[in-house]
C-alpha positions as CSV (number, residue, x, y, z in Angstrom):
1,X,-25.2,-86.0,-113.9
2,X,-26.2,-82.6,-113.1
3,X,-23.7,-80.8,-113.4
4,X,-25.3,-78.1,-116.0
5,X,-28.0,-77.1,-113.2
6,X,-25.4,-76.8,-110.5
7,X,-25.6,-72.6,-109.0
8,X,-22.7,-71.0,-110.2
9,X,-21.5,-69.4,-107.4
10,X,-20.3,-66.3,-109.6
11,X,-23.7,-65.6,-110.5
12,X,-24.9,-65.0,-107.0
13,X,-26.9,-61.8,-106.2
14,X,-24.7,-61.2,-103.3
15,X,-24.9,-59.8,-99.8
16,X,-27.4,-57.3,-98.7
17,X,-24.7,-55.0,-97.2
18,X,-21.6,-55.7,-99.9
19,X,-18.6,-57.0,-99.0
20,X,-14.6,-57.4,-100.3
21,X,-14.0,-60.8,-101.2
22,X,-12.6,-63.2,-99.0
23,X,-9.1,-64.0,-100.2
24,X,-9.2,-68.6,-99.8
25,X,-13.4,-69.1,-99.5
26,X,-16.3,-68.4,-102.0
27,X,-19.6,-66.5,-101.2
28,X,-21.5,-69.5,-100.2
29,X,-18.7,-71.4,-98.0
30,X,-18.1,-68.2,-96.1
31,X,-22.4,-68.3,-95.2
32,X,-22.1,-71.7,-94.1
33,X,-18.9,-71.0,-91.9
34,X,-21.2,-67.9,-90.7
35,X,-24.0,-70.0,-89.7
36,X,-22.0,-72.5,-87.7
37,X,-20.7,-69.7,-85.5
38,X,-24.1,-68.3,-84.9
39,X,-25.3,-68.6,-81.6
40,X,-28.5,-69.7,-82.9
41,X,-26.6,-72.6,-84.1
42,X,-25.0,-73.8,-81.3
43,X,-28.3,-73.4,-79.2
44,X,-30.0,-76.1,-81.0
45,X,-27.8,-78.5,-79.2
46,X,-30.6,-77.9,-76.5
47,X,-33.3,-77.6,-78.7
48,X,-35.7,-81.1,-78.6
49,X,-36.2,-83.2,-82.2
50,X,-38.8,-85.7,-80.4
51,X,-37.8,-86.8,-77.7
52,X,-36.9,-84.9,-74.5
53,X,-33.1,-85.5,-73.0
54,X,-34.5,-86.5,-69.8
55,X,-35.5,-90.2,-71.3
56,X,-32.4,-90.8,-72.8
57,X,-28.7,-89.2,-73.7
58,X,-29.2,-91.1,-77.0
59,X,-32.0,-89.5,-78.7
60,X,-31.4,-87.1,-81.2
61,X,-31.7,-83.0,-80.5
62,X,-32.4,-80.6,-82.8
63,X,-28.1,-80.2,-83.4
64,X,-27.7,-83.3,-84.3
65,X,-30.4,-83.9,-86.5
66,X,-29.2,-81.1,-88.5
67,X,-25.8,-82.0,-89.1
68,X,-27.7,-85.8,-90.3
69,X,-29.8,-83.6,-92.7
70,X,-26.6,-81.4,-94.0
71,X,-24.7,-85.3,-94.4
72,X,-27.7,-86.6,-96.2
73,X,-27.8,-83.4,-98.7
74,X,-24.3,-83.1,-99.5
75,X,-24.0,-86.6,-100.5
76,X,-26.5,-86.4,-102.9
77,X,-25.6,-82.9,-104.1
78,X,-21.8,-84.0,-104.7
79,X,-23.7,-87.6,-106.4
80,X,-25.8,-84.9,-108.8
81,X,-22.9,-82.7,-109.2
82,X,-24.6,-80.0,-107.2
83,X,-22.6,-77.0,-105.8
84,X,-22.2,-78.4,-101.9
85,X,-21.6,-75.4,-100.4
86,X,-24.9,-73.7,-101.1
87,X,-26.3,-77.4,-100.2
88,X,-24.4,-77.6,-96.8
89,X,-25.3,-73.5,-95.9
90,X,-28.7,-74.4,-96.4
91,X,-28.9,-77.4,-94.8
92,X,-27.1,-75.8,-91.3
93,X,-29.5,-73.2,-91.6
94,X,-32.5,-75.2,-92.6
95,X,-33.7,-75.8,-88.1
96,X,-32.0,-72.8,-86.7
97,X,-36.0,-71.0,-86.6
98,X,-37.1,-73.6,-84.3
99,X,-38.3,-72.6,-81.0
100,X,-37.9,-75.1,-77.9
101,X,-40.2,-78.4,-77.4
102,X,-39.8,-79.3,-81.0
103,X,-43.1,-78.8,-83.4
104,X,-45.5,-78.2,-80.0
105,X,-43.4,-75.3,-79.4
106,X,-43.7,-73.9,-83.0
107,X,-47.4,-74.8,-83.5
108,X,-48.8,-72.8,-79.7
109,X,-46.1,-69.4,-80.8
110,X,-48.4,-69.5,-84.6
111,X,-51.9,-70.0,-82.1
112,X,-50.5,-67.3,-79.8
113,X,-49.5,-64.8,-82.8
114,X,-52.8,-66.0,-84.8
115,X,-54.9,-63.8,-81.9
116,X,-53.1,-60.3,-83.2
117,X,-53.8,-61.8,-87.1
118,X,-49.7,-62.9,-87.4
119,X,-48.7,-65.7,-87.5
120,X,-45.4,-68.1,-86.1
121,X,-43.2,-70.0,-88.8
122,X,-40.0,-71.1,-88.1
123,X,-38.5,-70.5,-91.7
124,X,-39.9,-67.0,-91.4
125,X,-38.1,-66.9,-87.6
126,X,-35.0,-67.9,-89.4
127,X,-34.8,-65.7,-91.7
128,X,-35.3,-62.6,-89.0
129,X,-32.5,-64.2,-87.0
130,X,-29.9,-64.2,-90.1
131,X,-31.2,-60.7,-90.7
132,X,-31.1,-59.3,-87.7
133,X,-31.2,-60.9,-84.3
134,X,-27.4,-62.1,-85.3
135,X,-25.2,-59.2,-84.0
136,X,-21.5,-60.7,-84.5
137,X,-20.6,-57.8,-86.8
138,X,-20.1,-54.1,-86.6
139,X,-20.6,-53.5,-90.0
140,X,-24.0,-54.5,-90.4
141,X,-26.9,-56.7,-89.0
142,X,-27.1,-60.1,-88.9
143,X,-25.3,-62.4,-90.5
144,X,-25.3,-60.8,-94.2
145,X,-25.5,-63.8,-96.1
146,X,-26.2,-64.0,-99.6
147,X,-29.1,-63.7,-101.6
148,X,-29.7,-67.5,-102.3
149,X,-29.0,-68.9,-99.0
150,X,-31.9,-66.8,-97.4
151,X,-33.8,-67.3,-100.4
152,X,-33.2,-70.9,-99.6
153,X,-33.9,-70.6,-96.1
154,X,-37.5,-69.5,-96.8
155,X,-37.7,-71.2,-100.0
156,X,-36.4,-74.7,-99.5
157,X,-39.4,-76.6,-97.9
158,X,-42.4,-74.6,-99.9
159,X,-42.7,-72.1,-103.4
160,X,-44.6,-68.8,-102.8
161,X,-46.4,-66.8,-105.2
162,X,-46.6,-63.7,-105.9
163,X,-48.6,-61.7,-103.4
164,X,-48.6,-64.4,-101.0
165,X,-46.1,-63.1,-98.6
166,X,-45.5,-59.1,-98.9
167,X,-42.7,-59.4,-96.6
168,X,-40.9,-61.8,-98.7
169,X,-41.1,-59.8,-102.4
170,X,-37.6,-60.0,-102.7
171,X,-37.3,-63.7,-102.9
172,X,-37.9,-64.0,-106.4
173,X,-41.9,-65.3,-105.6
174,X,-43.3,-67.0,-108.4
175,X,-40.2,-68.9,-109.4
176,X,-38.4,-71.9,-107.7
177,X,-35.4,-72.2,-105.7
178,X,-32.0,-73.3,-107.3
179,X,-32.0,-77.1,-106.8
180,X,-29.8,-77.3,-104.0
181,X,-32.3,-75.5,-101.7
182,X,-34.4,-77.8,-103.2
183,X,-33.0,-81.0,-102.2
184,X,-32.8,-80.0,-98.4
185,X,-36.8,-80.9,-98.2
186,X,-36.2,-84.0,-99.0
187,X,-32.7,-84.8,-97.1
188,X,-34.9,-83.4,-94.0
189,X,-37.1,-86.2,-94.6
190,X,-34.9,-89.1,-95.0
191,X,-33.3,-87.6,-91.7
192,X,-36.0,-87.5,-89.5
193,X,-38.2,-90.3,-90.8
194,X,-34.9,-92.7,-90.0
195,X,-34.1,-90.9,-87.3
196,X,-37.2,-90.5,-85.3
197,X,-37.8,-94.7,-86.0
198,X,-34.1,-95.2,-84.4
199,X,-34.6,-93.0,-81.6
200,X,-38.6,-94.5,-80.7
201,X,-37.2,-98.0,-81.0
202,X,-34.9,-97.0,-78.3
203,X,-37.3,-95.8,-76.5
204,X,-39.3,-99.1,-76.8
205,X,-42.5,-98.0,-78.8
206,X,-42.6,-100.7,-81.6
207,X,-40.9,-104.4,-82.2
208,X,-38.9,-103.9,-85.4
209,X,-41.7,-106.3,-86.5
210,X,-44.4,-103.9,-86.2
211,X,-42.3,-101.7,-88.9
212,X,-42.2,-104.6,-91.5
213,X,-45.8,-105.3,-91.1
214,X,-47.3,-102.2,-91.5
215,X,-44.4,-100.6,-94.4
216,X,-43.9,-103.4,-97.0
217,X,-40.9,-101.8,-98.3
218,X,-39.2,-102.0,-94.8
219,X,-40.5,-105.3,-94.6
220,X,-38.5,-106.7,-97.5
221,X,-35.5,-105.1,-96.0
222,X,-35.3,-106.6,-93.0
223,X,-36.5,-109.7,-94.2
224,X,-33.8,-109.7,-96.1
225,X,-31.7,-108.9,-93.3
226,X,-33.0,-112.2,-91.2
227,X,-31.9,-114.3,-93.4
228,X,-28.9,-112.7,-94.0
229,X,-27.4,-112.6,-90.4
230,X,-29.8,-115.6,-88.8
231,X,-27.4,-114.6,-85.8
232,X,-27.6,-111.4,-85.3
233,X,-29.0,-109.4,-82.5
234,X,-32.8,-107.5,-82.1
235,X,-30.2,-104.5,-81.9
236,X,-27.8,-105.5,-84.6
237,X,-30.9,-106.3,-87.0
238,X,-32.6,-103.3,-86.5
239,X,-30.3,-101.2,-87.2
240,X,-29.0,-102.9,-90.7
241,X,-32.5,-102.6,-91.9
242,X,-32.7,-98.8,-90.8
243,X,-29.2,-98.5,-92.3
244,X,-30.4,-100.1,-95.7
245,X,-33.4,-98.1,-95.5
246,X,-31.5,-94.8,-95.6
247,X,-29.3,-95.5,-98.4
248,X,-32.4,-96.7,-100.6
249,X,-34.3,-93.4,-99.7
250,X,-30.9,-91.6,-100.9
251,X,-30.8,-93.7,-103.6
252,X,-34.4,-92.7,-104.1
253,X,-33.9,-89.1,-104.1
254,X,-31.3,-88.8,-106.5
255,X,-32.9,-91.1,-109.5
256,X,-35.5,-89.4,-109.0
257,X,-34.2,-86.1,-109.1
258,X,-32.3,-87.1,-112.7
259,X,-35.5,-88.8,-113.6
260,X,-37.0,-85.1,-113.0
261,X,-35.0,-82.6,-114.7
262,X,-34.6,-85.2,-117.7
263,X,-38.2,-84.9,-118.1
264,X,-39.0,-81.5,-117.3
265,X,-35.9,-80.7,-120.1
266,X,-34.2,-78.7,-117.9
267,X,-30.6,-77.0,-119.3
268,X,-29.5,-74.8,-116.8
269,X,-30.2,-73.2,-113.4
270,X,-32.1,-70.6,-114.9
271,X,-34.4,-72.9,-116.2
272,X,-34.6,-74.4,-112.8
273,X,-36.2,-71.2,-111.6
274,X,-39.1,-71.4,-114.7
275,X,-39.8,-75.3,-114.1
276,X,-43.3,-75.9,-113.9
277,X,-42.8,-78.5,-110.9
278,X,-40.0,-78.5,-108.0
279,X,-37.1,-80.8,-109.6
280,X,-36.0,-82.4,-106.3
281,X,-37.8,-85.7,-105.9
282,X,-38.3,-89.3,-104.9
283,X,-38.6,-92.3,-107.4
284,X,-42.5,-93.9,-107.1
285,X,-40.9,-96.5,-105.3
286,X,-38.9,-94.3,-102.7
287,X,-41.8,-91.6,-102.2
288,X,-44.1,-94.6,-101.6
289,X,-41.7,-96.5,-98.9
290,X,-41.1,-92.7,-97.8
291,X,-44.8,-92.4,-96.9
292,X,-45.0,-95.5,-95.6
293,X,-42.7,-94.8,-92.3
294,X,-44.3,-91.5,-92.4
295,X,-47.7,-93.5,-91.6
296,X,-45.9,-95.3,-89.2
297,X,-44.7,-93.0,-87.3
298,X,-47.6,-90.8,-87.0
299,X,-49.5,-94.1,-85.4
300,X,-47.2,-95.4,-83.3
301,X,-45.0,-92.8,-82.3
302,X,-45.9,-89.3,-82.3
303,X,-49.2,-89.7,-81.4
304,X,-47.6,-91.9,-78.4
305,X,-49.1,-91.6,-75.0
306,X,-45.8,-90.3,-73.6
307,X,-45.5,-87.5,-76.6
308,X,-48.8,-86.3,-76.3
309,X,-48.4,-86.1,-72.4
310,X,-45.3,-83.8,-72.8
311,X,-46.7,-82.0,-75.7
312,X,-49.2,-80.8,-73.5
313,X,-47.1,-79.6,-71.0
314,X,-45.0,-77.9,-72.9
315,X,-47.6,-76.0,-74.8
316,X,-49.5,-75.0,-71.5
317,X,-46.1,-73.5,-70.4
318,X,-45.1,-71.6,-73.3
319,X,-49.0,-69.9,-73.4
320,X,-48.6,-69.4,-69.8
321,X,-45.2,-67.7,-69.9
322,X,-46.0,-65.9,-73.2
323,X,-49.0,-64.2,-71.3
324,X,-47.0,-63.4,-68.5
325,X,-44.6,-60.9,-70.7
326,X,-47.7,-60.1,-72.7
327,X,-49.0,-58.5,-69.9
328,X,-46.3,-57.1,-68.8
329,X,-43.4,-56.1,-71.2
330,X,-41.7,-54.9,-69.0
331,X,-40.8,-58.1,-67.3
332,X,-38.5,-58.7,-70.5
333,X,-34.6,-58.5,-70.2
334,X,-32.6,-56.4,-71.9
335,X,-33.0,-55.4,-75.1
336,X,-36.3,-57.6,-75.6
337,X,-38.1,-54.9,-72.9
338,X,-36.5,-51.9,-75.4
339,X,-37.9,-53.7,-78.1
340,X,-41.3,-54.3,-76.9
341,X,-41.6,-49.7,-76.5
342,X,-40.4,-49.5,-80.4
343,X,-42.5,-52.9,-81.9
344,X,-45.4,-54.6,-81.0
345,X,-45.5,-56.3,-77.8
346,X,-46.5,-59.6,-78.9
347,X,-44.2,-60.0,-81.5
348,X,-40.9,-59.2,-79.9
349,X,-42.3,-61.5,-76.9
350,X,-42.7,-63.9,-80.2
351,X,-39.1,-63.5,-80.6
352,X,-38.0,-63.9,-77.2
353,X,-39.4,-67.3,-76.4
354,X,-38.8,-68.5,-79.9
355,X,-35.1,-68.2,-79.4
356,X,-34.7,-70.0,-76.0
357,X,-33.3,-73.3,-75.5
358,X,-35.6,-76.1,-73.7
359,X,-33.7,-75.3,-70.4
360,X,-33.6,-71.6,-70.6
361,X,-37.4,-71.8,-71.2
362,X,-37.8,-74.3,-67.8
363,X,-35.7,-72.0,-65.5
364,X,-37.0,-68.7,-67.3
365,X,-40.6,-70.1,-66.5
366,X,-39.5,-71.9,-63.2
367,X,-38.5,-68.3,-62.0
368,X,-41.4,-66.1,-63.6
369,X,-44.1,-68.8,-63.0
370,X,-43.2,-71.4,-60.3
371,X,-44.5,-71.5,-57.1
């Protein structure tokens, strides 16, 4: 496999404030342990994927799609031979930016910042809370995680170049990730795409039919699957077509990854970092059955009457409530109102609303805001 590209742990840059060695875990197992006590962590348990709780106790949040994603990645890392710890660390940390009300939430904070000429990402967000917003320590700020898992954090989903992002120098811009951040992308997709088509099918938006007429490669599956259980269920069909679909997108993703770094000639992980191309990848085949739920979904389901009636709302709210401490820093609690007197308003309000929890935005806004 791919063993020969795998991170060796040993060659790590290390920890921006250094650090004895722990006596039974390595570098990169002791950042994923990190990351799962972080409060930001355990707050995406409230933290909406696409769906809001209030339809269902079923759907997926943002805590539970994670661990899917970190399931997904370390399967095909331990399949490629892949160190899993770096993969799992990343994978944990890949969501923890998000703010609440899913991608509505993130898109109105980047229009919001976009009138003082910043801007709102929610891999940049991450990376400030593993920094600094973290305080667990007394030693230093943050978490203190290595080099390559914050590198990945920033770096898994997109490459930067040099001069693009001054505040991100330090991640090695112009060169690539090590191929475990690189794989997280990818995971995330097979995650949510499978996810998100579980979770609307739940909530009623499509006949499993619709799926197989619109994404042929779906279409053979659960063709395939009617004839193989005449007697099964809507439910029970369903569900062995989505399950069949996941482990050929897997599947996917690690021949084509092979396929990749046999091409690109690829010996170690240096040469990882001075590919030409990101090594992670689909097969033809699995990219193009990929794309095809993407389509689907984006028809049927996110652009769903009921989505776009919440995404609304939500957005209204968070421009309304991010006004209302804009105008007023003041009004912040402790130590955001500090904050606000040593930074720039809008940013630490930024941070504030960014880190909240669906509920902790409705009460804080219910109690600012509500009549």
């Amino acid at each position: 496999m791919l063993r020969r590209l795998r991170f060796p742990v040993e060659a790590s840059r290390g920890r921006r404030y250094p650090e004895p060695d722990h006596p039974y875990r390595n570098p990169f197992q002791r950042d994923r342990d990190r990351i799962v006590h972080a409060r930001a962590f355990r707050r995406l348990e409230a933290k909406t994927q696409v769906f809001t709780p209030g339809l269902s106790d079923h759907f997926r949040n943002r805590l539970t799609h994670t661990i899917e994603v970190s399931q997904i990645a370390r399967t095909a890392a331990g399949v490629l031979q892949l160190d899993e710890d770096l993969t799992e660390a990343l994978a944990l940390a890949h969501d923890i930016g998000h703010p609440p009300f899913a991608h509505a939430g993130e898109e109105e904070l980047n229009r919001q910042m976009q009138r003082f000429g910043e801007r709102f990402e929610h891999n940049l967000h991450a990376l400030r809370i593993v920094e600094s917003f973290e305080q667990r320590y007394a030693r230093f700020p943050g978490l203190n995680l290595t080099f390559e898992v914050r590198e990945g954090i920033v770096k898994h989903s997109r490459d930067i170049a040099p001069g693009q992002a001054p505040e991100l120098e330090e991640y090695l811009p112009g060169q690539r990730p090590p191929l475990e951040a690189q794989l997280i992308d990818l995971a995330d997709e097979v995650a949510y795409n499978s996810a998100d088509l579980d979770d609307a099918w739940s909530a009623g938006l499509f006949r499993a039919g619709e799926i197989a007429a619109e994404a042929p490669p779906y279409g053979e599956i659960y063709e395939a699957v009617e004839t193989q259980f005449p007697g099964a269920s809507d439910r029970e069909r369903f569900h062995e077509a989505l399950r069949q679909v996941i482990d050929s997108l897997v599947s996917g993703l690690i021949e084509g990854t092979l396929r990749a770094a046999r091409d690109a000639g690829v010996e170690n992980y240096l040469d990882v970092r001075r590919a030409a191309a990101r090594l992670a990848a689909f097969t033809p085949e699995a990219a193009a059955a990929n794309r095809a739920l993407k389509r689907f979904l984006h028809a049927h389901v996110y652009s769903s009457p009921v989505l776009n009636e919440e995404r609304g709302r939500s957005t209204a709210m968070i421009a309304e409530l991010f006004a209302f401490f804009l105008e007023d820093p003041g009004r912040l609690p402790p130590p955001y109102n500090e904050w606000a007197r040593q930074q720039p308003p809008h940013r630490v309000v930024c941070d504030y609303i960014a880190g909240m929890t669906d509920a902790f935005f409705l009460r804080t806004y219910q109690s600012a805001l509500g009549s």
